[in-house]
VOMARTOR-554603 format. One record per residue (C-alpha): residue in one letter; x, y negated, z negated. Coordinates in steps of 0.02 Angstrom, whole numbers, plus 32768, in hexadecimal, padded with zeros to 4 digits. Layout:
BEGIN
aXYZ ...
END
This chain:
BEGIN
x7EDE807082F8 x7EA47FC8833E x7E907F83829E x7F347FAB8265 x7F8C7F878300 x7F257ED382EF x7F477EA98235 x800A7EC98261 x800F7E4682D8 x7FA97DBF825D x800B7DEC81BC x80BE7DDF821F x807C7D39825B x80547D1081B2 x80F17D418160 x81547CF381E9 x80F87C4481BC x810C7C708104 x81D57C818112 x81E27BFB819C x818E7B88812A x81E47BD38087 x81387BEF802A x81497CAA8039 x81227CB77F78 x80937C5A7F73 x802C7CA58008 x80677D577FBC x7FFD7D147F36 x7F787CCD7F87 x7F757D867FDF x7F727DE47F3C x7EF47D617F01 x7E7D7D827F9D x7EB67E507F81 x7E717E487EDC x7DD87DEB7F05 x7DA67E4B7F9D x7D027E9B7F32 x7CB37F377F82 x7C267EBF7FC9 x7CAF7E4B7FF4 x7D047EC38077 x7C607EF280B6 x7C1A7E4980D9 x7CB67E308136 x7C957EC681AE x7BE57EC481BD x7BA17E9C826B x7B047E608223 x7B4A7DBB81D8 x7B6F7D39823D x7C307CFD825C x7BF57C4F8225 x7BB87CB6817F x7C5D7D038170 x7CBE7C5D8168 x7C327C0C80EC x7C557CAC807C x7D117C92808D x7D0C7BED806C x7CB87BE27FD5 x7D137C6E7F81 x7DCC7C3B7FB3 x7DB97B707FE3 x7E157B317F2C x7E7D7BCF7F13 x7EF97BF17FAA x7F897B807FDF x7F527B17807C x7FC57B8680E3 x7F6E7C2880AE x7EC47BD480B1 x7EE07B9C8170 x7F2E7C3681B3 x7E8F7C9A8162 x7E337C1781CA x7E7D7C368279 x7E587CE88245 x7DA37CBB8232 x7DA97C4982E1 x7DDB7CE9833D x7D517D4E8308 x7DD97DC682AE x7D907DBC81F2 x7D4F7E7981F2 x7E107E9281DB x7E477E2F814B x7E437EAE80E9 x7EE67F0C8152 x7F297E608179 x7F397E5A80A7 x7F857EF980A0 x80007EFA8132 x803E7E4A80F1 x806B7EA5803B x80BB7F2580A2 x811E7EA28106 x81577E448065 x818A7EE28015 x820D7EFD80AA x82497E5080B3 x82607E587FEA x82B07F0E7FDF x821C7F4D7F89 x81EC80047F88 x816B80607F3D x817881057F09 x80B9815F7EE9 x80D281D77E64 x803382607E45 x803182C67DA6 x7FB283297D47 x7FA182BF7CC0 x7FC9820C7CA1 x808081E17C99 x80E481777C04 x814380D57C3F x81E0812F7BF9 x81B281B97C90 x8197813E7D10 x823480E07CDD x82A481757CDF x825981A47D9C x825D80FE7DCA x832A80ED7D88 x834281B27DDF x830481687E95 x837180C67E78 x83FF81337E77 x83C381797F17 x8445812B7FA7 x839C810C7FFD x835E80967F77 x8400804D7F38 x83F97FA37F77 x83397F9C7F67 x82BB7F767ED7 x8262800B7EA3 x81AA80117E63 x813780997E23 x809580B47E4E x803981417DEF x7FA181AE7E02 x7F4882317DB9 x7F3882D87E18 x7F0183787DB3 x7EFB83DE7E34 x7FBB83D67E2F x7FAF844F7D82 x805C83FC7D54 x810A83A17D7D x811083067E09 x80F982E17EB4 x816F82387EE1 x815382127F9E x818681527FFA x8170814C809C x81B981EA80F0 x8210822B805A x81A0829A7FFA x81F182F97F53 x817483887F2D x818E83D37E68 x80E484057E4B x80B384A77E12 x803484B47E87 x80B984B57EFA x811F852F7EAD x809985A27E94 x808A85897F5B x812E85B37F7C x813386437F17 x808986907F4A x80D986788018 x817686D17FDA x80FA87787FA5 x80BF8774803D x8133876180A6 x819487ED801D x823C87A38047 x828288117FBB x825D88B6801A x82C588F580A7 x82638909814E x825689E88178 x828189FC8227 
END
């Protein structure tokens, strides 16, 4: 939780600088730059305890130096200054999530059984715009692959989950048998 509650407070700093100094584009891609580059031994060089802060800001340094915008590049230092670099990872993340609001973006996580068509995704994607929730909003999809699901969707965003699985049905059904709502109780 103290990771979260810390990479909240350094990407709304960030995105506050970003707007304040209208270069909110180009640190979003400086962020999805440093998202995409954030290797498996990246991320864990960045937490480890063993290496040395000084380390950490070598590593960082070399990688990013030529690649982010100077206002990126010196925020991700003061980040490094305060000993906070075990949570750039989250401080990525919750910036992305922080642009998204500002822009009106939401992203709707779609799981089927089996990969889904662009044609599908656009249809969903069209269905939720009509949504009053989403009207004024830019809708994306995000898909993934569940099995387990045996067939139909599961759309969720945020709090609003939309649940037409069969898995769920058969669920439903197999609580209805036994609860056997479709027998009058003998007194």
């Amino acid at each position: 939780m103290q990771n979260k509650l810390v990479a909240q407070r350094y990407a709304k700093a960030l995105v506050d600088l970003a707007v304040e100094k209208n270069e909110l584009e180009q640190t979003k891609a400086d962020i999805d730059f440093i998202r995409f580059s954030m290797t498996p031994e990246l991320r864990m060089s960045m937490t480890s305890p063993v290496i040395s802060d000084s380390k950490k800001t070598q590593i960082f340094k070399a990688i990013f130096t030529d690649k982010l915008s100077p206002l990126t590049f010196s925020f991700f230092n003061l980040v490094f200054s305060k000993r906070r670099e075990w949570v750039l990872p989250e401080i990525a993340e919750e910036f992305i999530e922080k642009y998204r609001e500002i822009k009106g973006i939401e992203i709707i996580e779609i799981t089927t059984a089996v990969e889904v068509s662009d044609e599908l995704k656009n249809n969903i994607r069209n269905r939720f715009q009509n949504l009053p929730r989403f009207r004024n909003k830019t809708v994306e999809i995000k898909s993934k692959v569940d099995p387990n699901i045996l067939g139909g969707f599961i759309a969720q965003s945020h709090d609003l989950l939309f649940d037409a699985s069969i898995k769920n049905d058969l669920e439903t059904i197999g609580r209805q048998f036994i609860e056997n709502m479709y027998v009058q109780r003998i007194r």
